[in-house]
N, C-alpha and C positions, 0 to 999 in steps of 0.2 A: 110335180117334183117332190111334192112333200108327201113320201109315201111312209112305209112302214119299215121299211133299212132306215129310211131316215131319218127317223124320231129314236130310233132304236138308235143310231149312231150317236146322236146328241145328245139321250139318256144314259150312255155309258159315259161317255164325254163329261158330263156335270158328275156323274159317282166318282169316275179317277180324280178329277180335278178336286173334289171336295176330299175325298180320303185323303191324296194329297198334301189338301190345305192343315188335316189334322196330323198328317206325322209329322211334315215340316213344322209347324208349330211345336213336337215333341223333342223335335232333333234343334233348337234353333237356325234353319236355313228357309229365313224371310226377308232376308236384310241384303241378297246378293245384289250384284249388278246396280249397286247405288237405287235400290229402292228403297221408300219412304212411309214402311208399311205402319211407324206410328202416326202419322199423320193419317191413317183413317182408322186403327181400332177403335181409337174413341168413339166412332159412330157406334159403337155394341154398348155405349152407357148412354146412347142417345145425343152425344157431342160431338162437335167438331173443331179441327181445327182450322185458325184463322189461313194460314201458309194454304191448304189444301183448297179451303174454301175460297179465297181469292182470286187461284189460277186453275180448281178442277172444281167448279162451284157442279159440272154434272155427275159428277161420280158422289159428292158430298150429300146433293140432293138424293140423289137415287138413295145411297145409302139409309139415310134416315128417313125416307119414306119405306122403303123396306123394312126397316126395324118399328117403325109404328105400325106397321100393317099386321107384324109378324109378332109383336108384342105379345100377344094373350099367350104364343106356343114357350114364351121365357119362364113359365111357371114349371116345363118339362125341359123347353132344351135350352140349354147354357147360352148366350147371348151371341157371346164370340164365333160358333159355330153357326147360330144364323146369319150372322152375317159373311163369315165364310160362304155359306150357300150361296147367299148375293150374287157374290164372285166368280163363284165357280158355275152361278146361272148366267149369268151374265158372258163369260166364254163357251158355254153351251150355246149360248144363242149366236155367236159368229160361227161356232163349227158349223148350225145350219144356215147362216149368209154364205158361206164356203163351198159347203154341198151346191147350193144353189147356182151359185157362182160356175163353180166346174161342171155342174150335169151342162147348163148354157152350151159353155166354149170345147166342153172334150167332149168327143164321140160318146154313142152311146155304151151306158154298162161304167163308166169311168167316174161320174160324179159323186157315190161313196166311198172308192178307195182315196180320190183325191181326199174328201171330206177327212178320212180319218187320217191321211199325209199331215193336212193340215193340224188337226185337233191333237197330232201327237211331235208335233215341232214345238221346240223348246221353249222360247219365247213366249209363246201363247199360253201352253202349259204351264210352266212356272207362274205367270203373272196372272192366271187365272186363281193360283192356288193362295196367293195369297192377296192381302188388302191391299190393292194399289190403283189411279186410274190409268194406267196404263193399258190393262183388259177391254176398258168400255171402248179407248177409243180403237183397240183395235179391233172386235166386234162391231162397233160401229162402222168403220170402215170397211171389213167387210161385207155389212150388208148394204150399204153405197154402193159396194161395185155389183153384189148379186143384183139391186134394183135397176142401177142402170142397162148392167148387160141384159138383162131379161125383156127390158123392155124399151130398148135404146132404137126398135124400129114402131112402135107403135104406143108414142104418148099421148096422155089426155090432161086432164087438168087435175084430177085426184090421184095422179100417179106423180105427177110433176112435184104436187104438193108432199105428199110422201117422202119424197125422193129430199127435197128442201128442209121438212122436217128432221129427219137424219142427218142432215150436214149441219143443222141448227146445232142440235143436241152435241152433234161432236165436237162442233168448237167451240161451244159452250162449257164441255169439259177438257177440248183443247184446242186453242184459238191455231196452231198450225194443223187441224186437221184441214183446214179451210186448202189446203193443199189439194186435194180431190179433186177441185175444179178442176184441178190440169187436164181429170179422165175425160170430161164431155169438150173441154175448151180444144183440148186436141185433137179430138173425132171429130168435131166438127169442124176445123180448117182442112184435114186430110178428106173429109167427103164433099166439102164445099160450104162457104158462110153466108149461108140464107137468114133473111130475118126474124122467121119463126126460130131456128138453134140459137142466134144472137141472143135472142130476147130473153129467153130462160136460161142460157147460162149466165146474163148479166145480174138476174135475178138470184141466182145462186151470189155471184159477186158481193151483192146488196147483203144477201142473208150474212155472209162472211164478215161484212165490215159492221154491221147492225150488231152481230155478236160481240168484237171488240170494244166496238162504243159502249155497251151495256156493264161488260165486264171491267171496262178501266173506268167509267163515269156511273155507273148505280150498284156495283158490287164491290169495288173495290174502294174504301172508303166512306161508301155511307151503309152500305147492308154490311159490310166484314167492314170492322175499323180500319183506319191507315196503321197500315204498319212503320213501324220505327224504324225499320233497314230501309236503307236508301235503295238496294238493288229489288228490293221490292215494293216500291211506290208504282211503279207499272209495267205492262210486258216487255217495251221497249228499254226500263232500268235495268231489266235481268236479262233481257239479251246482252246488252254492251258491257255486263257486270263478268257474263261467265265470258263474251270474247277475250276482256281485259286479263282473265286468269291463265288464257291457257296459252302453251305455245307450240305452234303450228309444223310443222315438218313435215319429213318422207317417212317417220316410224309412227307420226301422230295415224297417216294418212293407211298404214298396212294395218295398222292396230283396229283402226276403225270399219277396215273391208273385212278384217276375221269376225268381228263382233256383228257387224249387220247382216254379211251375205253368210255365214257360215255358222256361228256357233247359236245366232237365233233359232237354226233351223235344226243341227244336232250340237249336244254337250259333247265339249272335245275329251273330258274325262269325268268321272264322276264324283270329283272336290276342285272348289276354286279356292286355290290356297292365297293367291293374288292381292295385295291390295286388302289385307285384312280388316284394315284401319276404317275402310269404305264399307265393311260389309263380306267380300271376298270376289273377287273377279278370277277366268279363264288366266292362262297363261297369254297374254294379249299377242297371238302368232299363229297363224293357220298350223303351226309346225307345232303346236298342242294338241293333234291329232293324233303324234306320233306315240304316246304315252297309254292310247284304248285300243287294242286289237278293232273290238266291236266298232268302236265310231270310227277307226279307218275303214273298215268295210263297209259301212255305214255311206259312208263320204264318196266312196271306189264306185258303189250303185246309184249314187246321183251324178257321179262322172261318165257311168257309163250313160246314165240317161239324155245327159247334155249332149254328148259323143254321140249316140248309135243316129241322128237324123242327117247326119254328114258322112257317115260310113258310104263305101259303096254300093250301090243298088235300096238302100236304105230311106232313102229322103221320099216324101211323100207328096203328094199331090197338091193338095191343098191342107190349110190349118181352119176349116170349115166356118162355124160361128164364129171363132176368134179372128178369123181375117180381119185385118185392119183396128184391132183392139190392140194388139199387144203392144204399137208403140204407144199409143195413149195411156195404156199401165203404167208403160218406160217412162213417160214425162212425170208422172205421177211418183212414181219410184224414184228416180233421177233431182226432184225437186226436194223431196223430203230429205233424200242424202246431204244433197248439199246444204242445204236449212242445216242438219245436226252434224256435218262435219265442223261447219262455223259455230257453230251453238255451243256445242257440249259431245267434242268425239273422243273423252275416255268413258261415255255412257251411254254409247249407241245402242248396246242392247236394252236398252230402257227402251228407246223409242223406238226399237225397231218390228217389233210384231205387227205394226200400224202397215205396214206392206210385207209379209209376208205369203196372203193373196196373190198377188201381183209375181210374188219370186218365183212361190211352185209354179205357178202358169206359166214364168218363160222356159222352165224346165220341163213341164208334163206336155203341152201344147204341141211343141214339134216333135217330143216322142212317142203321142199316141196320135199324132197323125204321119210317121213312121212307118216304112216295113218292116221295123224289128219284130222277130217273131216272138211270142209268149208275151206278149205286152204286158198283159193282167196280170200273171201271176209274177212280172218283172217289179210291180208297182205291188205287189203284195207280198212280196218279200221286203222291196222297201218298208215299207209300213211297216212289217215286223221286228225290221233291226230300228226303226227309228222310236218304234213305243221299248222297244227291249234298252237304247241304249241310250234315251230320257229317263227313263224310269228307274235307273241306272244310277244319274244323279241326282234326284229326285228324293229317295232313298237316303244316299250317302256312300260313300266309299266301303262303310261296314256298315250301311244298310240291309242289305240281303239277309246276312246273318242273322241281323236283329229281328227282321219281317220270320225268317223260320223259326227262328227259337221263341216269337211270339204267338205264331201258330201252332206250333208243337205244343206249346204249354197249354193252348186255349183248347 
């Protein structure tokens, strides 16, 4: 699977994402969607902060062992750019969990358009571009799920290990990645609970709460000091701290379905004027669509994609490798929702590139095991309107301009 489209996908993937990361930093657009991107520059003067470290101790580590590693190259390049790189390597490497993932469950010829489906939704993109750990765990998780589906009929013990490894790491940078378990805990009740499956996902279990313990009794408080805010003395202070704040409804509940299932995946316009105060958020309404020609077409060709395996004469035989995956994705998808509808649902798109995997799949899955005709070039137009109408905001609303008249000049 790891051929030469696919390194070539992932190396294009880490150049957008890092240019990116340097116009966004020239336009100030780092701060959307309630992210926390000063809580990791400081890793480019070799610091951290306490907040970050506390609850994203793997994104903090990573970071400054990247900049010590990367150290001798700060005599040429600027610090904050290496570490940029980080980030933007670090989402290069879930576009190839991604790849991976899709060549698995779609037919063949399908798992680098998915790859670049994925590497060019919003979510992923934005948060790759700039310092946040949001990127790792969703990288991370993506390569959870390419390791399980790849090798979910044939494990041994150094793959197991691998596999444990990754979930380690994740919710060590984020204690609800431990979430995941739902993917093997739920294939393995729909295929049957034998005590070989038992045993190693209870081990995942272990791994899960091992992290917790670590991070509320030897990180929090003796390796990063106690914090003075009360909603941050432990994970369970800041869960009850943001339920306490918000209040719950039927417009909490639509606000939160635009930002997870839809505008993670395209930007509904190309400025969030929203919520300035936070940063700048989406018009929080699928009906924020209605403002971009392009992201409504955009949206029209993942409607049709949803649509054409129910059309008539359309529906298809079988969903091949993916049989019997996609509800176990669903439980997985389905767990994290509800986690951050209680948690924090005016910042879903914070957490929601952590399943994005999982969203393309319910959509590519049954339409490339489909009789719609032109499939590939239906999913490569997708791709096109979805890098043309990210990059879009990405940019800025008078980005375009400024990208030509910066070329013109150069």
């Amino acid at each position: 699977m790891l051929t030469l489209g696919a390194f070539l996908v992932v190396g294009a993937a880490f150049v957008v994402y890092l240019l990116s990361a340097l116009y966004l930093d020239t336009r100030d657009g780092t701060s959307y969607f309630g992210a926390d991107p000063d809580y990791y520059e400081l890793m480019a003067r070799h610091a951290y902060d306490h907040t970050a470290a506390r609850f994203h101790p793997g994104t903090v580590v990573l970071g400054l062992g990247w900049m010590k590693l990367f150290s001798p190259l700060e005599a040429w390049i600027a610090p904050h750019i290496l570490l940029k790189a980080m980030f933007a390597a670090v989402g290069a490497l879930g576009v190839l969990g991604a790849i991976v993932a899709f060549t698995v469950l779609l037919p063949r010829g399908y798992g680098l358009l998915g790859g670049m489906i994925y590497a060019s939704s919003l979510g992923v993109w934005y948060f790759a571009a700039i310092p946040e750990s949001k990127i790792l765990t969703a990288s991370l998780s993506a390569l959870y799920i390419a390791v399980y589906v790849l090798y979910r009929d044939d494990w041994n013990a150094r793959r197991t290990i691998g596999l444990n490894a990754i979930l380690a790491v994740a919710c060590f940078n984020e204690i609800v990645a431990g979430f995941l378990i739902a993917i093997p805990a739920v294939d393995a009740w729909l295929r049957g609970m034998v005590w070989s499956r038992m045993r190693w996902i209870a081990v995942q279990v272990a791994v899960t709460l091992a992290a917790l313990l670590v991070l509320e009794i030897f990180v929090n408080g003796w390796i990063v000091p106690e914090s003075t805010s009360r909603a941050e003395q432990s994970h369970f202070a800041l869960f009850i701290d943001y339920v306490l704040r918000f209040n719950y409804g039927p417009d909490k509940i639509h606000d939160f379905i635009a930002s997870w299932f839809f505008f993670n995946l395209v930007a509904p316009t190309p400025h969030a004027l929203w919520w300035s105060q936070f940063g700048g958020y989406f018009e929080p309404s699928v009906a924020a669509y209605r403002w971009s020609p392009i992201a409504m077409v955009t949206m029209l060709v993942i409607g049709l994609l949803i649509v054409a395996p129910f059309l008539p004469g359309m529906r298809g035989a079988s969903f091949g490798a993916a049989n019997g995956l996609l509800l176990p994705l669903a439980a997985y998808a389905i767990v994290r929702a509800i986690f951050f509808v209680i948690f924090i649902p005016n910042e879903s798109l914070l957490f929601s590139p952590a399943v994005t995997v999982p969203h393309w799949l319910f959509v590519l899955v049954p339409f490339a095991a489909s009789n719609f005709p032109a499939k590939r070039a239906v999913l490569a137009v997708l791709c096109v309107l979805l890098f043309v109408t990210n990059a879009g905001f990405m940019v800025g609303p008078d980005g375009w301009a400024a990208v030509w008249t910066r070329i013109a000049g150069s």
